[in-house]
C-alpha positions in Angstrom: 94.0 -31.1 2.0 94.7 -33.7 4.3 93.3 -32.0 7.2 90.3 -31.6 5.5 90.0 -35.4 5.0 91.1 -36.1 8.5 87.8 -33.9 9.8 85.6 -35.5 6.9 86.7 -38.9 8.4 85.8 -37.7 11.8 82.7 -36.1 10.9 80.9 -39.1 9.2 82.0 -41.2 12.4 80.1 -38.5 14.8 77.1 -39.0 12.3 77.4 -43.1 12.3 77.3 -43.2 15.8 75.1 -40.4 16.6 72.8 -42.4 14.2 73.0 -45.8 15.6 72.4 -44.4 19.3 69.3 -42.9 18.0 68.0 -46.2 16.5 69.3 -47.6 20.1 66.5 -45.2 21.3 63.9 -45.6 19.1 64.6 -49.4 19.8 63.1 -48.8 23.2 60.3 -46.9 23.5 59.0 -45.1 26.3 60.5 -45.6 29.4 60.9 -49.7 28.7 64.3 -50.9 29.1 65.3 -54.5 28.4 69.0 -53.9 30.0 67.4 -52.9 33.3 67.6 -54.8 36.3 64.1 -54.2 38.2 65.2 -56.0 42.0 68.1 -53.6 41.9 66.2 -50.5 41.1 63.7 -51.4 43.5 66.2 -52.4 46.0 67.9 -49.3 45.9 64.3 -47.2 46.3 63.6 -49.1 49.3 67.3 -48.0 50.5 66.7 -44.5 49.9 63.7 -44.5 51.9 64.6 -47.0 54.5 65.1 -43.9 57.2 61.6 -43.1 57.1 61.3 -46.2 59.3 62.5 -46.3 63.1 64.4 -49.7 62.9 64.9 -50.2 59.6 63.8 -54.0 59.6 62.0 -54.8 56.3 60.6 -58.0 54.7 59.8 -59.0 51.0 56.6 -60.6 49.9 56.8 -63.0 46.9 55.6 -60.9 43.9 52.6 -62.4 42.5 50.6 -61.3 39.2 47.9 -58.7 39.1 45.5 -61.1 40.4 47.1 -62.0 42.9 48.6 -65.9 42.0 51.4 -66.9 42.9 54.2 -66.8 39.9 57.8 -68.6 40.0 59.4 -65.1 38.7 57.4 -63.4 41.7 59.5 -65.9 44.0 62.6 -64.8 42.5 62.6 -61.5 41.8 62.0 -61.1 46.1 64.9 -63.4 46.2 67.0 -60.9 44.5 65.3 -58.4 46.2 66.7 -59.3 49.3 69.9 -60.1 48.4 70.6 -56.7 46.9 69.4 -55.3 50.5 71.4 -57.2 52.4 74.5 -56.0 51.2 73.5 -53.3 52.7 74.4 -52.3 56.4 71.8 -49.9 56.7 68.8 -52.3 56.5 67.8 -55.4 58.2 66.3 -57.8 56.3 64.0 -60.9 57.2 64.4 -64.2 55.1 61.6 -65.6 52.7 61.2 -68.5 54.7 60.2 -66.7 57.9 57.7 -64.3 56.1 56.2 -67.3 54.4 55.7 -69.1 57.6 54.2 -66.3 59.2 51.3 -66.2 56.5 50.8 -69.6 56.4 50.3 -69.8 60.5 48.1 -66.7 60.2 46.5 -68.3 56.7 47.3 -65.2 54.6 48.3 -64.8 51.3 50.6 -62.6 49.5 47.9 -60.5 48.4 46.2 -60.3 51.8 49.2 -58.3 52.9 48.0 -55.6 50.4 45.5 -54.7 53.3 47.2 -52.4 56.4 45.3 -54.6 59.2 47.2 -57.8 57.7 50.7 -56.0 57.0 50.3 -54.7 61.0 49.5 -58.2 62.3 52.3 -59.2 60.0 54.6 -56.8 60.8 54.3 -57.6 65.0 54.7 -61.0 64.7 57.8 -60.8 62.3 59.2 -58.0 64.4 60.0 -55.4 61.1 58.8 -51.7 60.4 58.2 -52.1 56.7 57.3 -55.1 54.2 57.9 -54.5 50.6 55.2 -56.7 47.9 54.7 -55.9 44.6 53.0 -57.1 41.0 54.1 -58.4 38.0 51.5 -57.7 34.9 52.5 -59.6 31.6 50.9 -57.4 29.0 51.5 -57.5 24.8 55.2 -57.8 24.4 55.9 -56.0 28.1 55.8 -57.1 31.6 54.7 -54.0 34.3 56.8 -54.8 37.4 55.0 -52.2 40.6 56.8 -52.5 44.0 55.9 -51.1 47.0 57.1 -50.6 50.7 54.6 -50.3 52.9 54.9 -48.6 56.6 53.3 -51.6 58.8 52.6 -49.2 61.7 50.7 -46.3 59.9 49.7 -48.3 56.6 51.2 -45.8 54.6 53.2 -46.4 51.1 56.6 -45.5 51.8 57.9 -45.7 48.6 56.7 -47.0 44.9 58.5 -48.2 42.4 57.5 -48.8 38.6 59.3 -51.3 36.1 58.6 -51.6 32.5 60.4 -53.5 30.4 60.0 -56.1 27.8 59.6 -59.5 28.0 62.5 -61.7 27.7 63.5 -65.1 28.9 67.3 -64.3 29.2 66.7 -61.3 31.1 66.0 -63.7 34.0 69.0 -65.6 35.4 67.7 -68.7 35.4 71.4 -69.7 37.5 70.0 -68.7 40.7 67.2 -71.4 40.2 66.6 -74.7 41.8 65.9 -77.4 38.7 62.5 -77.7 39.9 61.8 -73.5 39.6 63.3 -73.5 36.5 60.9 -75.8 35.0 58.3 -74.4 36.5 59.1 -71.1 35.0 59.8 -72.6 31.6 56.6 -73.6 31.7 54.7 -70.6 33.2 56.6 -68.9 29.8 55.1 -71.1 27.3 51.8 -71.3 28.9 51.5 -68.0 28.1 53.2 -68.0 25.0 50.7 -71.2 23.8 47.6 -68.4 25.2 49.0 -66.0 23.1 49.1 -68.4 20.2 46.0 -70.0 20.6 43.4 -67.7 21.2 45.1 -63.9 20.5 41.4 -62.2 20.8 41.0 -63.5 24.6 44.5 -62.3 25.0 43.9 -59.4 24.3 41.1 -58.8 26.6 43.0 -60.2 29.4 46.0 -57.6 28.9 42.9 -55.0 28.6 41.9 -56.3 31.8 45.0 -56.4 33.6 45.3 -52.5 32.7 41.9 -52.2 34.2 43.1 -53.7 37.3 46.5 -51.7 37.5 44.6 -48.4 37.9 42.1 -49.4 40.4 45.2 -50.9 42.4 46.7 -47.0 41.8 43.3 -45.4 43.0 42.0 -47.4 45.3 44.0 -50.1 47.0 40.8 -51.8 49.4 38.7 -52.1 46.3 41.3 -53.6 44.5 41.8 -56.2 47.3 38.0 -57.0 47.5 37.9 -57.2 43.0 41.0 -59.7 43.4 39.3 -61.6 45.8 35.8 -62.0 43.6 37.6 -62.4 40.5 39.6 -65.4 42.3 36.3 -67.0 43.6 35.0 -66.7 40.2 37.5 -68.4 38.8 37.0 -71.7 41.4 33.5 -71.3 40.5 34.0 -71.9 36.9 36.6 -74.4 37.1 34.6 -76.4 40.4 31.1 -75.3 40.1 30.1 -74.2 36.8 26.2 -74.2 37.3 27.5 -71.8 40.5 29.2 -69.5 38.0 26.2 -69.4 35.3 24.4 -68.3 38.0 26.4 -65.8 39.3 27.2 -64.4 35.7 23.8 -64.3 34.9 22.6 -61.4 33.0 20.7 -58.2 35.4 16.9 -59.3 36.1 17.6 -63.1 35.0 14.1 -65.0 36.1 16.2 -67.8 37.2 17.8 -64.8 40.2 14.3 -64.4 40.9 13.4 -68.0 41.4 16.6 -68.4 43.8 15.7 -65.5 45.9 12.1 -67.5 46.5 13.7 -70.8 47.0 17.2 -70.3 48.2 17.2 -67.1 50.4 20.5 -67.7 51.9 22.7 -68.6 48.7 20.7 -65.9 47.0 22.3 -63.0 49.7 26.2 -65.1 48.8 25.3 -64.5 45.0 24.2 -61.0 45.2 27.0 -59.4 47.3 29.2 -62.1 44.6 27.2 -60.3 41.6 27.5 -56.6 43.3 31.4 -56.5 43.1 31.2 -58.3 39.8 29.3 -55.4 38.3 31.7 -52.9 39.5 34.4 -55.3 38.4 32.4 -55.1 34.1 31.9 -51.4 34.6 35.7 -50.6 35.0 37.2 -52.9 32.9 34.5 -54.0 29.6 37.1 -56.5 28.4 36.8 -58.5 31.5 32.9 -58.4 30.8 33.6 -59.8 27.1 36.1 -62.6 28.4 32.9 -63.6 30.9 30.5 -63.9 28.1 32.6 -65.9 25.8 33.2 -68.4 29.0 29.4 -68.5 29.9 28.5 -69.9 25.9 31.5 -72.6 26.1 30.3 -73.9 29.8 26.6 -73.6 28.6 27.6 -75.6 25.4 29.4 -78.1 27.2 26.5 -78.8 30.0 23.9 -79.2 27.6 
C-alpha cells in the first residue's frame, strides 16, 4: 500500500510538469522565442559557413529596419555580432568603425550594401571576403530579425539567418550601451509604443507593409533596393516638399500630371519614373497604398 502511494505521488508529478512544459510551449508560438539570443545564432551561422570563403575576413553592417533607417538596436546587435566572432580563431573580423568609414568615404549607406556592385567595392577597399547586414522588422507584438552574409566576390548569399522573437525591452542588454545609445533606444521604444497607442489602424497597415516588403526582399533583392530607395524619397518629399508629394501621389490620369507634362517636361520624366516604382510599390503591398491616401487628405487639409 505504500508503494502504491509512492508511484501515485510520482505519477501526478510527471503529469504537473509534463503539464506546465506544455503551457511553456503554447506560451511561445511558432518558432518565436523570447529566451533566444539572435547575434549568437547568427554568429554561429556565419561560423559554420565561414569556409566557403578563401580568407575568411568578414565585416558586419549596422542592422537597420526594413526600410532601410538606421535603428540604435541595429548598431548593437552588429556590435554583439562581432564580438561573438571574434572569439573565434577561425574568422577575421573588421571593426565597426572601419566599415563605417569606408561608406561614408564612398557615400553609401547600410542599405546600399544590399547591392553586389557596392558590397564588391566595399569588400576591396576593406580587404574582407564576406560582409554580413541584416533587418530588423518590428511587427504586432514580434520583431523579425533576417541576417545575411553575402560573398563580396560572386554576390552570392552565403548564408541566411531568420530570428523571430517577441518584443521585449529586457531582452536587450542595455549594459553594453553608451548613456547616449541608451537613451536613444529608450526612445526609439516608446516612439513606437506612443504609434501603437495613438493611431492602432495606421499601425496596422504599416506592420502589413513591412510584411509586404520582407517578401520582395526574399524574391527579389534589386527590386527591393530600388522600392527602399522610392519609399525613402517619398518620405523627404512629404516631410520637405509636400506639394512635391501630392503630386507624385496623385491619382492615375490626374489633369494636373497632364498639365506638368506640357509645362514642366523635365520634372514631369523625375515624377513618372518616381510614380512607376510607386505603383509597383501599391500593387504588392495595398496597405502601403491606404497609409498614402490617409497622408494625402491630412497634407491637403493642412495646405488649404
Amino acid at each position: 500500500m505504500r508503494y502504491l502511494k509512492l508511484y501515485i505521488y510520482l505519477f501526478l508529478i510527471i503529469i504537473i510538469f509534463s503539464c506546465a512544459s506544455d503551457t511553456q510551449k503554447k506560451d511561445l508560438p511558432g518558432n518565436i522565442s523570447s529566451e533566444e539570443n539572435p547575434a549568437q545564432k547568427i554568429a554561429q551561422n556565419i561560423i559554420a559557413n565561414i569556409n566557403k570563403l578563401p580568407n575568411r575576413r568578414v565585416a558586419v553592417a549596422d542592422f537597420t529596419d526594413i526600410e532601410g533607417n538606421e535603428i540604435t538596436e541595429g548598431k548593437l546587435l552588429a556590435e554583439q555580432i562581432i564580438t561573438y566572432l571574434a572569439q573565434n580563431s577561425n574568422v577575421k573580423v573588421i571593426e565597426r568603425k572601419q566599415l563605417n568609414k569606408i561608406l561614408e568615404e564612398q557615400k553609401l549607406t547600410m542599405l546600399g550594401l544590399t547591392e553586389s556592385d557596392n558590397a564588391q567595392k566595399v569588400g576591396k577597399l576593406l580587404n574582407v571576403d564576406g560582409i554580413v547586414s541584416g533587418t530588423i522588422a518590428y511587427l504586432e507584438n514580434t520583431k523579425e530579425i533576417n541576417a545575411r552574409m553575402i560573398d563580396v566576390n560572386t554576390g552570392l548569399i552565403l548564408c541566411a539567418v531568420p530570428v523571430k522573437m517577441r518584443q521585449r525591452r529586457r531582452g536587450i542588454n542595455m549594459e553594453s550601451l553608451s548613456p547616449e545609445e541608451r537613451e536613444r533606444l529608450e526612445r526609439e521604444i516608446e516612439d513606437r509604443e506612443q504609434e501603437r497607442r495613438k493611431d492602432p489602424e495606421l499601425f496596422r497597415l504599416k506592420v502589413q507593409h513591412q510584411r509586404a516588403l520582407m517578401r520582395l526582399r526574399e524574391k527579389d533583392p534589386k527590386m527591393y533596393f530600388k522600392v527602399v530607395k522610392t519609399i525613402r524619397t517619398i518620405e523627404m518629399l512629404k516631410q520637405d516638399r509636400p506639394r512635391m508629394f501630392l503630386l507624385v501621389t496623385e491619382p492615375p490620369n490626374s489633369p494636373k500630371i497632364k498639365i506638368l507634362r506640357r509645362r514642366k517636361p523635365e520634372l514631369y520624366r523625375k515624377v513618372k519614373e518616381l510614380r512607376k516604382t510607386l505603383k509597383f510599390i501599391t500593387d504588392k503591398s495595398p496597405a502601403y497604398f491606404q497609409k498614402l491616401l490617409r497622408e494625402r487628405r491630412e497634407i491637403e487639409r493642412h495646405l488649404r
